[in-house]
C-alpha positions in Angstrom: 2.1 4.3 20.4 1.9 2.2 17.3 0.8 2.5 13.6 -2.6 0.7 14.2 -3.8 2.7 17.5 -2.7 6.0 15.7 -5.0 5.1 13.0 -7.7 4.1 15.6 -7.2 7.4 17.6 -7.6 9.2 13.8 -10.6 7.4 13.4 -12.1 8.3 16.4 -11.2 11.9 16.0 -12.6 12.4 12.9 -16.3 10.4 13.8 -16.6 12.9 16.8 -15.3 16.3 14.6 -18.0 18.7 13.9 -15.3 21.7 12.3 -17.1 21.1 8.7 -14.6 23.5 7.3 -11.6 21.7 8.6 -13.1 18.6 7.4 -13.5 20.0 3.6 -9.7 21.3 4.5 -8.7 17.6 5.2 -10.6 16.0 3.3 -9.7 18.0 -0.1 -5.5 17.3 1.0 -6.3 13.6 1.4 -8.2 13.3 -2.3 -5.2 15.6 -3.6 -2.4 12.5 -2.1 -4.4 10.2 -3.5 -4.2 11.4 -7.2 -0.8 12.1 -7.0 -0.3 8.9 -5.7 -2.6 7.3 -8.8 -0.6 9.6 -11.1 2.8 8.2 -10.1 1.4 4.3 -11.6 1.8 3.5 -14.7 1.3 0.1 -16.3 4.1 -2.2 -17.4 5.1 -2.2 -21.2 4.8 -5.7 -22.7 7.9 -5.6 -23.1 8.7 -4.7 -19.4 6.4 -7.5 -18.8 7.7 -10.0 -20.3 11.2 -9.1 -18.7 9.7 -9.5 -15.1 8.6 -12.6 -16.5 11.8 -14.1 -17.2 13.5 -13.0 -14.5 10.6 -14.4 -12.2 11.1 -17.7 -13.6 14.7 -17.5 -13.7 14.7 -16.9 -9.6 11.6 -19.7 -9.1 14.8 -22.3 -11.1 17.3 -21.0 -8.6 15.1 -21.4 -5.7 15.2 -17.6 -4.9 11.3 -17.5 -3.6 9.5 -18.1 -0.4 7.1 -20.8 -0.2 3.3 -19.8 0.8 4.2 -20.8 4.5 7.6 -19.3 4.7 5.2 -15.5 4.1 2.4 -16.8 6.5 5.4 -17.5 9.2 6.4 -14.0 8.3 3.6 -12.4 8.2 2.5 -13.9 11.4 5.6 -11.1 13.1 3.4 -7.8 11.6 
């Protein structure tokens, strides 16, 4: 079974669940994954910035990027 009709099957799960408490149960873990997951970001320094920067338009002058149609072909395969 694949990632997208696992997610669908959740989905569908979950709209027909009437176990409140399990619900509060799930609900509070998902809430708790997503701070930690907000808590792991951080913003770039300007100088960390300004390094991606340079080495962004260092690749672009070396011709290490993919055009906007070499992604769309790629991302065509999801």
């Amino acid at each position: 079974m694949d990632f997208q009709t696992r997610k669908k099957n959740l989905i569908t799960y979950l709209a027909k669940l009437q176990d409140e408490i399990f619900f509060d149960k799930l609900e509070k873990y998902i809430l708790k994954r997503e701070n930690e997951h907000r808590s792991e970001l951080k913003p770039f320094t300007i100088n960390e910035l300004i390094i991606r920067i340079e080495e962004s338009e260092l690749d672009f002058k070396n011709g290490r990027f993919k055009s906007q149609e070499d992604l769309e072909k790629t991302s065509s395969n999801w």
